[in-house]
C-alpha positions as CSV (number, residue, x, y, z in Angstrom):
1,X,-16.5,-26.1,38.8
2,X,-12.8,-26.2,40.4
3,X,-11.4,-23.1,40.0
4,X,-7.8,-24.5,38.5
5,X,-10.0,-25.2,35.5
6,X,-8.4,-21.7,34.5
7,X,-9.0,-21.7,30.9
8,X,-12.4,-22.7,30.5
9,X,-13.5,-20.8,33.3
10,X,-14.8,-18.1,31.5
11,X,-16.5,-20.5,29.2
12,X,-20.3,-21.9,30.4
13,X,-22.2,-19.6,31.7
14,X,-21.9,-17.0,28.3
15,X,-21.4,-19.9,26.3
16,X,-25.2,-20.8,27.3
17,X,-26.5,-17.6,26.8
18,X,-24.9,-17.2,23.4
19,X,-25.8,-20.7,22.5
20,X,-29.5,-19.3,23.0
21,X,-28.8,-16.2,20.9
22,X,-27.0,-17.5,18.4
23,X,-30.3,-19.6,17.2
24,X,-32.2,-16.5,17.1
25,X,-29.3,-14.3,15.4
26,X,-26.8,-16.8,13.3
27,X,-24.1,-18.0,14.3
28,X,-21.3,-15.6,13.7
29,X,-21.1,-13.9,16.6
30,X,-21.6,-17.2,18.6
31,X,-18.6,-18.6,16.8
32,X,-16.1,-15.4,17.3
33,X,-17.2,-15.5,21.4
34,X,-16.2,-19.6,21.1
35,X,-12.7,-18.5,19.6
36,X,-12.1,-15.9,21.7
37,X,-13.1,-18.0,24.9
38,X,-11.5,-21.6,23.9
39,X,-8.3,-19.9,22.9
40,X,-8.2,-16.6,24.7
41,X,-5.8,-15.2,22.9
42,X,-2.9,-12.5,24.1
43,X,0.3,-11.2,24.6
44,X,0.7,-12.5,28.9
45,X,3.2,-14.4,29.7
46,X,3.5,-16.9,32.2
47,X,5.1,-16.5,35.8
48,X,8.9,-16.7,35.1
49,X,8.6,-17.0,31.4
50,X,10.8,-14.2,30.9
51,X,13.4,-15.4,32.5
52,X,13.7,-18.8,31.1
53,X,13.2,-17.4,27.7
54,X,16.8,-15.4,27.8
55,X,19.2,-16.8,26.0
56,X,16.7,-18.3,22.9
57,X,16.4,-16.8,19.4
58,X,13.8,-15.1,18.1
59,X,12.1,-16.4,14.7
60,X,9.8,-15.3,12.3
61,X,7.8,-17.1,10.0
62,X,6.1,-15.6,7.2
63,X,3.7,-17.6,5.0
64,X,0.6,-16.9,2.8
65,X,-2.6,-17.5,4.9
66,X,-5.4,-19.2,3.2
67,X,-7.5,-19.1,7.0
68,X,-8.5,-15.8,8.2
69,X,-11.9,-13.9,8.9
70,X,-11.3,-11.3,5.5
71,X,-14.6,-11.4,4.0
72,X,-12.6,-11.6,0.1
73,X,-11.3,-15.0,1.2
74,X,-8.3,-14.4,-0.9
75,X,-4.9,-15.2,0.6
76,X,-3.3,-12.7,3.1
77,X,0.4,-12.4,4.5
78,X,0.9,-13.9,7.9
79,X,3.8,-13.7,10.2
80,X,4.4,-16.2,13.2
81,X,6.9,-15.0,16.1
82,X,8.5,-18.5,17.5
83,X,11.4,-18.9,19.6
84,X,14.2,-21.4,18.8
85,X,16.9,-23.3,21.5
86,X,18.9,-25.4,19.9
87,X,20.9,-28.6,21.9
88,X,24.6,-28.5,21.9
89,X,24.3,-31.6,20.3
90,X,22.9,-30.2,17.0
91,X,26.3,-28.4,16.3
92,X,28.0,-31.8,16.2
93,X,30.2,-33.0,12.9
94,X,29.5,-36.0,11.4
95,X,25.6,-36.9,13.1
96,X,23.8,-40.1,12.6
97,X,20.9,-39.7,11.2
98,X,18.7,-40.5,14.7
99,X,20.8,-38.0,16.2
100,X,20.0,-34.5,17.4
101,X,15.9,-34.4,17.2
102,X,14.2,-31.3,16.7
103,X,10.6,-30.3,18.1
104,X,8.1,-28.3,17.3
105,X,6.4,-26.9,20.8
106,X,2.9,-26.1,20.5
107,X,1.2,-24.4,23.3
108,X,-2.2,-24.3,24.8
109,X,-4.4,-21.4,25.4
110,X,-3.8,-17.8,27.4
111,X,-0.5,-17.4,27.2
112,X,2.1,-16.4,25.2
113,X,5.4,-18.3,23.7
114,X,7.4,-16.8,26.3
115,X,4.7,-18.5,28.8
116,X,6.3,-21.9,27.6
117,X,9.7,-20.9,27.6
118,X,10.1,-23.6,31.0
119,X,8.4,-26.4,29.1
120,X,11.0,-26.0,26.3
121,X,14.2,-25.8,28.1
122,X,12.6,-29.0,30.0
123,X,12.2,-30.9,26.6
124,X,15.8,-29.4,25.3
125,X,17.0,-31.2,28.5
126,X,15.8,-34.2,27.3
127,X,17.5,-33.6,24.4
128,X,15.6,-31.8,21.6
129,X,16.4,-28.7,20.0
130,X,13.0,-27.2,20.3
131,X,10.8,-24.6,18.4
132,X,7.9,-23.3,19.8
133,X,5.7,-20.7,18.0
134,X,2.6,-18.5,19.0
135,X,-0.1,-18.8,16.9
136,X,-1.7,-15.5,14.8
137,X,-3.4,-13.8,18.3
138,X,-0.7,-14.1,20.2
139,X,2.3,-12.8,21.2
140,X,4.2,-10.9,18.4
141,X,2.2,-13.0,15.5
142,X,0.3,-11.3,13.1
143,X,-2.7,-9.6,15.4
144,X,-5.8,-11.7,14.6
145,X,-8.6,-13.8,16.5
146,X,-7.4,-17.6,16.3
147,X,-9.8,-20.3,15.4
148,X,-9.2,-24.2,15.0
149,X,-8.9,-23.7,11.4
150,X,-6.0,-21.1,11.5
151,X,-4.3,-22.7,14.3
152,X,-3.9,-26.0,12.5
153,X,-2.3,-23.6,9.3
154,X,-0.3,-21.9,11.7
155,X,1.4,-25.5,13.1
156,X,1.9,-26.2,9.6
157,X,3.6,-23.2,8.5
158,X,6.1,-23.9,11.3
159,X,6.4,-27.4,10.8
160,X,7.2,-26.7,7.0
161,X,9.9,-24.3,8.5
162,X,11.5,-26.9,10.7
163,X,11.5,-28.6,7.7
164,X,13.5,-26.8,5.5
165,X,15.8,-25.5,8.0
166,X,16.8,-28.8,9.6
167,X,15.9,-31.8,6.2
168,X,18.7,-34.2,7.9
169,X,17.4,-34.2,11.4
170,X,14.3,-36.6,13.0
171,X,11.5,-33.8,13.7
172,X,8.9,-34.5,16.3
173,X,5.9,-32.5,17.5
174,X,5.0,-31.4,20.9
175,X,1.6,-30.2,21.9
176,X,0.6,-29.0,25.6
177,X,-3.4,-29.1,26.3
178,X,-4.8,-27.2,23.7
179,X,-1.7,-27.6,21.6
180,X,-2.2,-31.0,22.1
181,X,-5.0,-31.1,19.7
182,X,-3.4,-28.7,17.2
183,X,-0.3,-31.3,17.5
184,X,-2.7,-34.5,16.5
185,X,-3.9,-32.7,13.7
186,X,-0.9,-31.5,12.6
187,X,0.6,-35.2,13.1
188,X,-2.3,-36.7,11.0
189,X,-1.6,-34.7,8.4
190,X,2.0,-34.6,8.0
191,X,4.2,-38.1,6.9
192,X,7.4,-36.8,7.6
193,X,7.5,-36.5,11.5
194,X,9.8,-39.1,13.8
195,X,7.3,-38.7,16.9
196,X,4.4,-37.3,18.6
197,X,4.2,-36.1,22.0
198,X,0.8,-34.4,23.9
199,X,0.4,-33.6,27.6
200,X,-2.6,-32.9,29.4
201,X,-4.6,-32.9,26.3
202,X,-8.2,-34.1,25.7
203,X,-10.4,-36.1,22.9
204,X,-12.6,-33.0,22.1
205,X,-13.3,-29.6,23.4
206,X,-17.4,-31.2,23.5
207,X,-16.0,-33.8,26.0
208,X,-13.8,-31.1,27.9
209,X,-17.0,-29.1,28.1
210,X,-19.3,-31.8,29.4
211,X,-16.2,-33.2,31.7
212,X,-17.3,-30.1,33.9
213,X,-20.0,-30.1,37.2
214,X,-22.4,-28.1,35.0
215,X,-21.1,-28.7,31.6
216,X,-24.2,-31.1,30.4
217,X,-26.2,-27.7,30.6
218,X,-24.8,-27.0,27.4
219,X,-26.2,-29.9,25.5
220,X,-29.5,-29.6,26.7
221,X,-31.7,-29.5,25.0
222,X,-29.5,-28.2,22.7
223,X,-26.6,-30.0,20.5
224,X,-23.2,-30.5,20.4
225,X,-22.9,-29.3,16.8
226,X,-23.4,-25.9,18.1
227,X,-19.8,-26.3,19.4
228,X,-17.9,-24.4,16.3
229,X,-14.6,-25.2,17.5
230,X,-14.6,-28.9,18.3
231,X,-11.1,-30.3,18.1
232,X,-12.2,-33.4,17.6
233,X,-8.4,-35.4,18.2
234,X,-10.5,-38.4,19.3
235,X,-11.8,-39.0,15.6
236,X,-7.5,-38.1,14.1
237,X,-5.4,-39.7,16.6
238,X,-6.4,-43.2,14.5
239,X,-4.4,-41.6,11.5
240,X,-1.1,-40.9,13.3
241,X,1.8,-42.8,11.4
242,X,4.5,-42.1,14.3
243,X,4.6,-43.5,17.6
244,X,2.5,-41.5,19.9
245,X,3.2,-40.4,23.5
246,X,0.8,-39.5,26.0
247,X,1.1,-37.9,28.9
248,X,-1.2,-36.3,31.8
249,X,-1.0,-35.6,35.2
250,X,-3.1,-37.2,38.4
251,X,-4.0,-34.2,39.5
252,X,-4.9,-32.1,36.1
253,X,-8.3,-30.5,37.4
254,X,-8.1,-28.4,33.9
255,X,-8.5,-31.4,32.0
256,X,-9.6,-35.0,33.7
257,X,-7.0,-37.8,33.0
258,X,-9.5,-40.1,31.6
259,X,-9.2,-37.5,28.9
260,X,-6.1,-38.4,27.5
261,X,-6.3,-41.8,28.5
262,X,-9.4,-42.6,25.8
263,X,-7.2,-40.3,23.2
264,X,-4.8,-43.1,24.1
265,X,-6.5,-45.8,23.7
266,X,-8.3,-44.8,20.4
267,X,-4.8,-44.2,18.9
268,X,-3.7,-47.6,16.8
269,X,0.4,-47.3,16.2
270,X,3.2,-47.8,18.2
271,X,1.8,-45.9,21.5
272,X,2.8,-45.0,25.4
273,X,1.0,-43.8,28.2
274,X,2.4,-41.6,31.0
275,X,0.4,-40.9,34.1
276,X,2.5,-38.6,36.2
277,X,2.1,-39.2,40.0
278,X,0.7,-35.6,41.3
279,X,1.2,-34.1,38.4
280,X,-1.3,-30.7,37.6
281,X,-1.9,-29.5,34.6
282,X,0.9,-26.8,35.1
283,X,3.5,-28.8,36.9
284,X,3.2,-31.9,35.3
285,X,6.0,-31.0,32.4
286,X,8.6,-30.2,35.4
287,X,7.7,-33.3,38.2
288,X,7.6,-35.2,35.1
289,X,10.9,-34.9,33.4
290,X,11.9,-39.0,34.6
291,X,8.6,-40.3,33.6
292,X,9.4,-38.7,29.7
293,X,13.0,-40.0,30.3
294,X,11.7,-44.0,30.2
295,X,8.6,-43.3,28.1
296,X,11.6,-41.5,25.5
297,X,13.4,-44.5,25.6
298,X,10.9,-47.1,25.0
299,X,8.9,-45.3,22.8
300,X,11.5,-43.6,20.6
301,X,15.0,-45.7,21.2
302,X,16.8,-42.8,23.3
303,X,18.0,-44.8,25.7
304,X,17.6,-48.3,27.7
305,X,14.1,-49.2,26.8
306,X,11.8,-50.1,29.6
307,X,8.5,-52.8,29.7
308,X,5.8,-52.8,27.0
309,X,2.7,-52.9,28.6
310,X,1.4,-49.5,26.8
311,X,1.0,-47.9,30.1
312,X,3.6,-46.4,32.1
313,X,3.1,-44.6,36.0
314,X,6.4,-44.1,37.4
315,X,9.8,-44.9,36.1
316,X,10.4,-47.3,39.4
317,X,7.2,-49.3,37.8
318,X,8.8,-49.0,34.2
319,X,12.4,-50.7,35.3
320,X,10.3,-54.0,36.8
């Protein structure tokens, strides 16, 4: 296993022994220990976060939870600590009504919002006012352990937020590896967004898993189902009614490009396909910022549009 595969690192060898005790004990504690390793939740931040969060506002989203481990099952109060940068274009008078998009910025796994404070200046530079939230588990959010289930209510609860707060302006949604997946749910479910964007994501967390040297050890003899936390994007990304955009780097180690290439191709609307030329799974968001510029402007209408193959490697290709 190549150790830039940071967040699933911690993953296989537990995850086998578990897998074994969880047949023998239930699978409670089998499902907890697959929460707490797929999202790994917590309040880090990521190198030089801090800095390139100064200067955004804070916001707080409180909502009634209907997902959360209390054994009543009752609705509990949730908060969700986000942070907002808004483009100078969203002050303007007198906006069209394609003007001045805002995004909602979903992260991936192990770090905090402030980790993806870079990502979202990088998207406002492209011209989006941008929200990006931590999920319950991390961050300032209300303390709790995150599973696929609450993430995809969290996403919501911020999406209907964006809503209310900005009704007159396109909103898109933006989701980075694990977000990714939280951002195709949230897209299949939803009829009111102008776009969806994902980088370095994957079909399914089963696929991640077995994408690994050693990760067919964990489906034999066993079987996939005892995967609690699937993500399955591969079987949603059909029921997205916005034009999708996907993008992944070369190099991403953490998750194979061939990845999000079959989430591509098993999406069936208006779609793009963005392979960044030695782009990681970390840097691809900053080396990539020309490749989103053309795959924007075909894909969206911000700008000159560029070819329509469906694929798209570099923006010299894209101008042929």
């Amino acid at each position: 296993m190549k150790i830039r595969r940071l967040w699933l690192i911690p993953l296989l060898p537990p995850f086998l022994l578990l897998t074994l005790l969880g047949l023998l004990a239930g699978c409670g504690t089998l499902d907890e220990k697959q929460r707490g390793w797929i999202f790994q939740p917590s309040d880090r931040s990521w190198w030089g976060g801090e800095s390139a969060a100064q200067g955004m506002s804070e916001v707080w989203i409180d909502f009634m939870a209907q997902e959360h481990d209390d054994a009543a099952g009752t609705p509990q109060p949730a908060k969700l600590h986000g942070l907002w940068l808004a483009h100078p274009d969203l002050s303007r008078r007198h906006l069209k009504l394609d003007e001045a998009p805002v995004l909602l910025y979903l992260h991936g796994a192990r770090y905090n919002v402030v980790g993806s404070a870079l990502r979202a200046r990088h998207m406002q530079e492209l011209g989006f006012s941008v929200l990006a939230i931590d999920y319950r588990g991390f961050g300032k959010s209300t303390a709790a352990l995150p599973s696929e289930a609450s993430a995809y209510e969290d996403a919501r609860a911020a999406w209907d937020w964006l809503a209310r707060q900005y009704p007159d302006r396109p909103r898109y949604i933006f989701g980075h590896s694990l977000g990714g997946a939280i951002a195709i749910h949230l897209a299949a479910e939803v009829s009111d967004e102008r776009g969806t964007l994902v980088e370095g994501t994957f079909t399914s967390i089963p696929d991640v898993v077995s994408s690994y040297k050693w990760g067919w050890l964990l489906f034999w003899p066993l079987d996939r189902a005892l995967i609690t936390q699937k993500m399955e994007s591969i079987k949603r990304v059909g029921q997205i009614g916005s034009p999708l955009l996907v993008v992944h780097g070369s190099e991403d180690s953490t998750i194979a490009p061939a990845l999000g290439r079959q989430l591509f191709d098993a999406a069936t609307g208006p779609k793009r396909f963005v392979l960044v030329d030695g782009g990681t799974h970390h840097n691809t968001n900053t080396i990539g910022r020309p490749y989103y510029r053309e795959a924007l402007a075909e894909l969206f209408g911000l700008g000159a549009a560029v070819g329509t193959s469906g694929t798209l490697r570099s923006p010299r290709q894209a101008s042929r």
